[in-house]
C-alpha positions as CSV (number, residue, x, y, z in Angstrom):
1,X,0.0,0.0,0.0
2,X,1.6,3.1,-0.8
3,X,2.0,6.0,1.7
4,X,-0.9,8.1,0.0
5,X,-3.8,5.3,0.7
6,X,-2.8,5.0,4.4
7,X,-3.7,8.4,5.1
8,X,-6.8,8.8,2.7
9,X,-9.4,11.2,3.6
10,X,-12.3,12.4,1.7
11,X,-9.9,14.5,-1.0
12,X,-11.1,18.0,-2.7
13,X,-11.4,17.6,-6.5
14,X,-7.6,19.7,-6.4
15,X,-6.6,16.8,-4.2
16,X,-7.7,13.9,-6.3
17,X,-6.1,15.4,-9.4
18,X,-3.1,15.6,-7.6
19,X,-3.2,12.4,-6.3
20,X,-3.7,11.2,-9.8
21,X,-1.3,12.7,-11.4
22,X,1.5,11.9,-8.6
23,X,0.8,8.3,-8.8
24,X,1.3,8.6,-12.8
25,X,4.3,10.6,-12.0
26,X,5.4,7.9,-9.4
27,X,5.1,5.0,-11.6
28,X,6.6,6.8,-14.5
29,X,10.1,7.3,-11.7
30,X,9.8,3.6,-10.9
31,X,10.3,3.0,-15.0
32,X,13.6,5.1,-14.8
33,X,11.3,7.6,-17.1
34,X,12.4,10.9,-15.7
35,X,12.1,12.9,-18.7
36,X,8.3,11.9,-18.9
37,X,7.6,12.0,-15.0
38,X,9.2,15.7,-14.9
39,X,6.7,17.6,-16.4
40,X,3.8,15.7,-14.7
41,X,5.5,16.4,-11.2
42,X,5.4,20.3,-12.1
43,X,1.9,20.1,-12.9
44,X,1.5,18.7,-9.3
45,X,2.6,21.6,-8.4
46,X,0.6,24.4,-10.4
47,X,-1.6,23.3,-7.6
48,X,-2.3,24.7,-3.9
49,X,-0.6,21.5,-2.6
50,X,-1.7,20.8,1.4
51,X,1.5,19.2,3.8
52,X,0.7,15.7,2.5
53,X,1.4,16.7,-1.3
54,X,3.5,19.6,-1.2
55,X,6.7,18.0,0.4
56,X,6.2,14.3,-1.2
57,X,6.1,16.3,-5.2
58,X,9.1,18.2,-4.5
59,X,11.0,15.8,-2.7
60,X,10.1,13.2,-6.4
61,X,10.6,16.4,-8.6
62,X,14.4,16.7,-6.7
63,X,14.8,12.8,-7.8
64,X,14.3,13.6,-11.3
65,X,15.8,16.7,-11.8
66,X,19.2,15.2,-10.2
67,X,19.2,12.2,-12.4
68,X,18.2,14.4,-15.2
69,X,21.6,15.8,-14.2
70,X,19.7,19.2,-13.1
71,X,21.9,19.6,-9.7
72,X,21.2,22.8,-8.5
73,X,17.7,22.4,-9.3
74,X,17.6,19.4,-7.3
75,X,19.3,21.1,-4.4
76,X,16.8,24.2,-4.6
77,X,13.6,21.1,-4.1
78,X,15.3,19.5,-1.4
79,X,15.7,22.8,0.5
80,X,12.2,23.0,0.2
81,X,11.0,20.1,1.2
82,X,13.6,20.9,4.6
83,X,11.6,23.8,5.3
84,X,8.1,22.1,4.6
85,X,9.3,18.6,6.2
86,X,12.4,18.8,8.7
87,X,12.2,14.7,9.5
88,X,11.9,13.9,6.2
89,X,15.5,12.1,6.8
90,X,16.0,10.7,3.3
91,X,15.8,14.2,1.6
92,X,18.6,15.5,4.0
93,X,20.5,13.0,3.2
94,X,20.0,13.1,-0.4
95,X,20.5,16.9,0.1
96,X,23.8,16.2,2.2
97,X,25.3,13.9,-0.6
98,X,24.3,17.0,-3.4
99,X,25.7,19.6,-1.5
100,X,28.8,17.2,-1.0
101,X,28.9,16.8,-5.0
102,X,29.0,20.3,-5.5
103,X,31.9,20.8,-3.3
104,X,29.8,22.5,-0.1
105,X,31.1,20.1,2.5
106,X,30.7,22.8,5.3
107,X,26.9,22.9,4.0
108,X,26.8,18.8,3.7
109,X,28.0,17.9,6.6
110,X,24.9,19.2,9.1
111,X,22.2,18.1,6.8
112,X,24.1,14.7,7.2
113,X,24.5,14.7,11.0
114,X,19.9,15.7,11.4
115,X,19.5,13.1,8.8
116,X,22.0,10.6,11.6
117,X,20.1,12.3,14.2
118,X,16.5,11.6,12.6
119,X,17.5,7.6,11.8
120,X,20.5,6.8,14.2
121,X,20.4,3.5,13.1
122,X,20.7,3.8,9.6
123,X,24.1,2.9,8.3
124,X,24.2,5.0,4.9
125,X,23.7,8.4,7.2
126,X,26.5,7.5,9.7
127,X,28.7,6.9,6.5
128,X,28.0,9.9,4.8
129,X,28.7,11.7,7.7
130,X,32.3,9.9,8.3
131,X,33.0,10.5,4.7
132,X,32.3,14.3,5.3
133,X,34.3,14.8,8.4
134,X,37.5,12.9,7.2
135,X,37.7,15.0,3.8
136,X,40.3,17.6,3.8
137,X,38.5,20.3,2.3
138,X,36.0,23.3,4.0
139,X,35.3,23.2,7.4
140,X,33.9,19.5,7.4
């Protein structure tokens, strides 16, 4: 069951268009389809989005736009979806590892350590966040 039926409330017709077109979007990212998912995912967001939609869009619209090799675009997303959804520890990690690939360690390196903080038992944060701290460079 995906994350979007466990919550389900009576949706607004805004809400059920968006929830249509996400899942579209959604399947079309599982394909590896980014190119065709991108433009759906920004129709998602033509609309008023609510807390359940708005973070979820951006955080898949980041996905594509970094493997459509779109890396500050992606960054600009994933700071979004921070400031919508601070426990969403898979985007700061994500966000850690792009910020990291651009070179902005001292940035990286405390988006890695909330995301540790968030999911202390997750072994991909704690690595990142080793990585981080043992690289010469910036203030990480």
């Amino acid at each position: 069951m995906a994350w979007w039926q466990r919550f389900r409330q009576a949706p607004s017709p805004a809400e059920d268009e968006v929830e249509k077109l996400y899942r579209r979007a959604f399947d079309l990212v599982e394909k590896r389809q980014f190119a065709a998912a991108r433009p759906i995912l920004e129709q998602c967001l033509l609309h008023d989005l609510d807390s359940s939609y708005a973070a979820p869009v951006r955080q898949e619209l980041a996905r594509v736009l970094q493997e459509l090799g779109d890396t500050q675009g992606a960054v600009r997303l994933r700071m979004e979806v921070k400031r919508l959804a601070p426990d969403r520890h898979a985007n700061l990690w994500k966000l850690a590892q792009l910020l990291a690939e651009l070179g902005r360690d001292d940035e990286a390196l405390p988006e890695a350590l909330q995301a540790a903080r968030l999911e202390p038992t997750n072994p991909r944060y704690r690595e990142l966040v080793a990585e981080l701290r043992r690289r010469p460079t910036g203030s990480a």
